[in-house]
C-alpha positions in Angstrom: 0.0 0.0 0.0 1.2 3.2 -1.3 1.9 6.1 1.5 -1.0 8.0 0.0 -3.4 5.6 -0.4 -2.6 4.8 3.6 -2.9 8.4 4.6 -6.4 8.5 2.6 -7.3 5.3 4.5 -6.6 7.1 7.9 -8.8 10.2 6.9 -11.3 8.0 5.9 -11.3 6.4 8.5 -11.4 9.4 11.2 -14.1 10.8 8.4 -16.2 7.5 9.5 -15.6 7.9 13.1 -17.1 11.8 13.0 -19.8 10.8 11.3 -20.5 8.6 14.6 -20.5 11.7 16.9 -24.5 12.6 17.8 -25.5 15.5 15.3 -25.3 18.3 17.6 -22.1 18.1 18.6 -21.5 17.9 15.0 -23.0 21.1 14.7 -21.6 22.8 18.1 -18.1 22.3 15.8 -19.5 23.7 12.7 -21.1 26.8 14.8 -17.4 27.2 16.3 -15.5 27.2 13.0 -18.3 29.5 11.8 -17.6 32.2 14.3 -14.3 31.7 14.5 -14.0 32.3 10.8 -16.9 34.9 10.5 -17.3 37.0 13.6 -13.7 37.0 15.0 -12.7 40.2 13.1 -15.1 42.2 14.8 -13.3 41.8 17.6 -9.9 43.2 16.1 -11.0 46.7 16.1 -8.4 48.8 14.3 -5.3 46.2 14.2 -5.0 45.8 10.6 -2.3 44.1 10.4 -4.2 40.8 11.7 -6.7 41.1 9.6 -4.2 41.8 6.5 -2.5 38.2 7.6 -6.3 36.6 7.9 -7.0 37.6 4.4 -3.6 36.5 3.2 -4.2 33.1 4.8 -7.4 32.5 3.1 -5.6 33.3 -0.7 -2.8 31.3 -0.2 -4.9 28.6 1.0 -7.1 28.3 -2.1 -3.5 28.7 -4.0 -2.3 25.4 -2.0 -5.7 24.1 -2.4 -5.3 24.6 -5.9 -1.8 23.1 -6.3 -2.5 19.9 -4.2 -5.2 19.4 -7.0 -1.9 18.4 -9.5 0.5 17.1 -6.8 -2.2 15.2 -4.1 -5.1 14.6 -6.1 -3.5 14.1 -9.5 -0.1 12.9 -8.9 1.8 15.8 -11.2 4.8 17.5 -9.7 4.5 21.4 -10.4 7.0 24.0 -9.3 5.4 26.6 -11.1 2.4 27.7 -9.0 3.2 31.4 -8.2 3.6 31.7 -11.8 -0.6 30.8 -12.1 -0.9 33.2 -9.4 0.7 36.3 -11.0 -0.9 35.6 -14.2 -4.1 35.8 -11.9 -2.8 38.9 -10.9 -2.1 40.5 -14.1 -5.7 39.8 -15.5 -7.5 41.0 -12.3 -5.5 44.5 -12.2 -5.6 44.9 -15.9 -9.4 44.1 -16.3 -10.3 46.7 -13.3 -7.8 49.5 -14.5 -9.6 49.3 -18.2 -12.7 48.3 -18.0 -14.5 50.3 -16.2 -17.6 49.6 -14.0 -16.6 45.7 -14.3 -18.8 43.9 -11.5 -16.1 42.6 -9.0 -17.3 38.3 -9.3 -17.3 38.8 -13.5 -13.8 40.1 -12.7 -13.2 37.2 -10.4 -13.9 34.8 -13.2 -12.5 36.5 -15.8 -8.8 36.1 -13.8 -9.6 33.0 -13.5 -10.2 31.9 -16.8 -7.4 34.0 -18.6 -5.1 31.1 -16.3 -7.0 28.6 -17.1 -6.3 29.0 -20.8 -2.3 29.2 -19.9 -3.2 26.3 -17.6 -4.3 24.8 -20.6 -1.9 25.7 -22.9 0.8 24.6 -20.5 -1.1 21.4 -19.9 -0.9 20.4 -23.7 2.9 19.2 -23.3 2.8 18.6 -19.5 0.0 15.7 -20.9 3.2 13.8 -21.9 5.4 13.8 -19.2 6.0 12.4 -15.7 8.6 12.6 -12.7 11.2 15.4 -12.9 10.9 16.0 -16.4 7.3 17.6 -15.5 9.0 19.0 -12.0 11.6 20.8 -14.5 9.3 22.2 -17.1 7.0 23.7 -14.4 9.7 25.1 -12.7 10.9 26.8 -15.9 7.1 28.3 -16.0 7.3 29.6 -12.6 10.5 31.7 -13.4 10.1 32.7 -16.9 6.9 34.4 -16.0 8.0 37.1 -13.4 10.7 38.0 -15.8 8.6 38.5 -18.7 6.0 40.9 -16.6 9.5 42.1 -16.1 9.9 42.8 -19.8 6.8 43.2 -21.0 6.6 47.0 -20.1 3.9 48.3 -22.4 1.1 45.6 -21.1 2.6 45.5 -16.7 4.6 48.6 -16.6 7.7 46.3 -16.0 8.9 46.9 -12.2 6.8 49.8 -10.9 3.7 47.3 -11.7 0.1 48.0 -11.5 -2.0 49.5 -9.4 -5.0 47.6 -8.5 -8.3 49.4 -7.2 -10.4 48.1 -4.7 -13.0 45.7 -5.8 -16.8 46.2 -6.1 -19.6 45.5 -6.2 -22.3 48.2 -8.0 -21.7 50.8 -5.3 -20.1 49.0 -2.1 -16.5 49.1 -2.2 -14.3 47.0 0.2 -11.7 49.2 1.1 -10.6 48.4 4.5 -8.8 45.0 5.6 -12.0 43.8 7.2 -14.3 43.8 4.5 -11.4 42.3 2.2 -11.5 39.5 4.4 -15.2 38.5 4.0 -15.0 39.0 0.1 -12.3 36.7 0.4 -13.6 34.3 2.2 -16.7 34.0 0.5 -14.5 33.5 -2.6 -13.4 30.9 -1.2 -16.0 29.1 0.6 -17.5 28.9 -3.1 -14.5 27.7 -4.7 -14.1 25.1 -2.2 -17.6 24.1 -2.9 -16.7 23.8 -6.4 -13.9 21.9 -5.5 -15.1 18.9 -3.3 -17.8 18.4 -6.0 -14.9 18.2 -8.8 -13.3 15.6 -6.5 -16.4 13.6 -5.5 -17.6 13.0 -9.5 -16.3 11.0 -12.0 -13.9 13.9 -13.2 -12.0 13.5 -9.7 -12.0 9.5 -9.7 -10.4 9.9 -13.2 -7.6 12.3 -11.3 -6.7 9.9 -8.4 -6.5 6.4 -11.2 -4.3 8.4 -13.2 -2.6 9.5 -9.9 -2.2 6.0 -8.5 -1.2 4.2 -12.2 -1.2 5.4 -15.4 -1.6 2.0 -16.7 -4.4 1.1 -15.0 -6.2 4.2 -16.0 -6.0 3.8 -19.2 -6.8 0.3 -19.1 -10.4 1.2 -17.6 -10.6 3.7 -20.6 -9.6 7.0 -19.3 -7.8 9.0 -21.7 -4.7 10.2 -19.2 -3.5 13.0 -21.6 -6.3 14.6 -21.6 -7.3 14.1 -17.6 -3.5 15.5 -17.3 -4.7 18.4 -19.4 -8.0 19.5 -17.6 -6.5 18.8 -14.3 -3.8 21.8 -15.1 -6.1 23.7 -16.5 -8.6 23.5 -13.1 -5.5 24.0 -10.7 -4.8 27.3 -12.8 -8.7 28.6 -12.7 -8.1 28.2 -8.9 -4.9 29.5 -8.8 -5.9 32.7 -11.0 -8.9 33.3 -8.8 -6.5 33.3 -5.9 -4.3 36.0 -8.1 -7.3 38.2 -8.7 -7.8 38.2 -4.6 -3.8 38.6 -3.9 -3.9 42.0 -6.5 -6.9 43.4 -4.2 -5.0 43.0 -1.2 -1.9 43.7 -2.1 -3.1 46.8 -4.1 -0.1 46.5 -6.5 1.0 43.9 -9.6 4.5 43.5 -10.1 6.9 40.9 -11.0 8.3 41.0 -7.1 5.0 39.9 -5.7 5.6 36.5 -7.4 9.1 35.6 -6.8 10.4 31.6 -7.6 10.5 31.0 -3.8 6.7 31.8 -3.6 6.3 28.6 -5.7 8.4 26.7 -3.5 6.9 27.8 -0.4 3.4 26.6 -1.8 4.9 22.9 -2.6 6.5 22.7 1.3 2.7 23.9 2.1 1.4 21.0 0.4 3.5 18.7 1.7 3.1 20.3 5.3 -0.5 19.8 5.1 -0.9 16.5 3.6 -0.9 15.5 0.0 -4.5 14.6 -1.1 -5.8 16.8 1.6 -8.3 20.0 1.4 -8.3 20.7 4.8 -4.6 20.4 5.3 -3.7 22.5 2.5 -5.1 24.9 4.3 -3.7 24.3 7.6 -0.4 24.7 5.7 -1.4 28.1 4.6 -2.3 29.5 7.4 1.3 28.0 8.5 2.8 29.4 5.4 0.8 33.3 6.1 1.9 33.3 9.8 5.4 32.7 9.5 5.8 35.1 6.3 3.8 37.9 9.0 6.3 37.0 11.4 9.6 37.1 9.5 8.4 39.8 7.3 10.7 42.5 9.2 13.6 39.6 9.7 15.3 40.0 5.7 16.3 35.8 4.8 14.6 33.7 7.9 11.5 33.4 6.0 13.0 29.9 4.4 14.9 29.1 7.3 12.0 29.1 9.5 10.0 27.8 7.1 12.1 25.0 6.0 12.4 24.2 10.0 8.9 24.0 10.3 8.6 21.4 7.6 10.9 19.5 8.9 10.1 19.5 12.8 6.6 18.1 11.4 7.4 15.9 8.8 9.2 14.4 11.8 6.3 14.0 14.0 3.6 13.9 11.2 5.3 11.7 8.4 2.4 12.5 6.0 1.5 15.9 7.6 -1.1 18.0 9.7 -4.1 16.5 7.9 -2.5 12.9 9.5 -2.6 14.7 13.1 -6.9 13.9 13.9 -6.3 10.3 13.0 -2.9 10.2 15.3 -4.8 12.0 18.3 -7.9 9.7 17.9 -5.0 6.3 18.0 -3.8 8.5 20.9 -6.7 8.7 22.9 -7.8 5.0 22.1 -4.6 3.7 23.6 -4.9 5.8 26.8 -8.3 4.7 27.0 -6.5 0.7 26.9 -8.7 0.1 23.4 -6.6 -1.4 20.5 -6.2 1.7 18.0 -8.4 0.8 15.2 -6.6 -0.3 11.9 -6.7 1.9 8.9 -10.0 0.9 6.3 -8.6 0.0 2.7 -7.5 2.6 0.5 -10.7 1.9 -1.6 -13.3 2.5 1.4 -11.4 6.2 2.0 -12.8 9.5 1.6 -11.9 12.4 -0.1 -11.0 15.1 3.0 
């Protein structure tokens, strides 16, 4: 049994065992996260700064989210994310700065689907390829694409960038850090939506049989190029969509704001959270938003605390946070003197 398959066991597993809990204290946990995620900014008054690194949380979690849909869900090694990102960013600034009056979700989309084309584009060769030749090519994407925003002065105004207005919608503007935060976590409460129902149809069980053996898949009659294709081509709509929210907050476009390390920080994210894992991608964000708040004053400990991080985990969490519940429920079993219950088969697990 592969390591993913087993960590998918254990979800579904622990997914099996919540399921058991009576339905309101199902709900008590829902109610918490709600408030938690909803009213706790009401609380932080004028401190801007947390609710800057809230918001940047929820974008680089549906980024991760977005890049564990190649490397988790469908196997393809990608070092190119922040590239998807900026192009993102490009389209949002450059579709509010020209066209004028543009409601703020047709923007939304639009970003999106301007990466998704690139996605697809980019996909078209990728279909083809496996293991570090993929790895390589992807990484070449994520640093030729700074340097051409670099270049490319008449469309991004090269280094100085673009500035990007605060979005819309008809008259209500969300200027403030606050109001940022719900728009961006309403963005992403519907793209996670859209997500889980990618991953529970047909579409998503084509992902993981390509993911667990090319062969095989093909075999049953799945067309692997062309999954391969329209799973880079989902990961970039997310990953754009993520761009368009990273332009409102940061306010600015420019070939800095996407930097090769970015892309490199998202892939430790992934694996910090748990390949396969919705949830612990964005446990690994919140991670990943923290310690960039943190270090953001402290020039060059960024990777060093981040790499730390990864590796103080990955020690005690071989197959990351979104292993941890399944770990803690084995935990308390065994102080409670009950046998920790074995993991299901990988094909009775659950997409988490």
């Amino acid at each position: 049994m592969s390591e993913l398959s087993l960590s998918a066991a254990r979800r579904g597993a622990l997914v099996k065992s919540i399921r058991k809990l009576p339905l309101g204290l199902r709900m008590l946990a829902i109610v918490a996260v709600a408030i938690v995620a909803i009213v706790f900014p009401a609380f932080e008054g004028s401190d801007s700064f947390v609710m800057y690194t809230a918001t940047q949380a929820l974008v680089y979690g549906l980024a991760i989210v977005s890049l564990n849909l190649l490397v988790g869900f469908g196997g393809q090694i990608s070092l190119g994310q922040a590239g998807f990102l900026a192009i993102g960013g490009y389209a949002a600034a450059l579709l509010a700065i020209h066209v004028s009056g543009l409601p703020i979700p047709i923007e939304v989309l639009g970003a999106g689907a301007a990466t998704a084309v690139i996605g697809f584009l980019l996909g078209l060769p990728t279909g083809r390829l496996r293991g570090h030749y993929l790895a390589i090519l992807t990484l070449g994407f994520g640093v030729a694409i700074p340097e051409i925003a670099l270049n490319w002065t008449s469309l991004t105004q090269g280094r100085t960038g673009l500035t990007v207005p605060p979005p819309r919608i008809g008259n209500t503007i969300f200027p403030t850090p606050t109001e940022l935060y719900y728009f961006s976590l309403v963005v992403l409460v519907i793209c996670l939506v859209a997500i889980f129902s990618i991953l529970a149809s047909s579409t998503g069980r084509a992902f993981a049989a390509v993911r667990d053996s090319e062969a095989a898949a093909t075999a049953m009659g799945i067309n692997v190029t062309a999954t391969k294709v329209l799973l880079f081509t989902t990961s970039a709509f997310f990953a754009g969509v993520a761009g368009d929210l990273d332009a409102h907050l940061q306010g600015l476009v420019s070939p800095d704001s996407f930097p090769f390390s970015l892309s490199l920080f998202f892939f430790a994210a992934v694996v910090l959270g748990g390949l396969a894992s919705v949830w612990g991608s964005l446990a690994g964000a919140v991670i990943l938003a923290v310690i960039e708040a943190e270090t953001s004053s402290s020039s060059g400990w960024e990777p060093v605390i981040l790499g730390g991080a990864v590796v103080l985990l990955l020690l005690f969490l071989p197959r990351g946070l979104a292993d941890f519940p399944y770990r803690a429920q084995q935990a308390l079993r065994r102080w409670r003197g009950r046998k920790p219950r074995a993991a299901v088969p990988p094909s009775r697990a659950e997409v988490s």
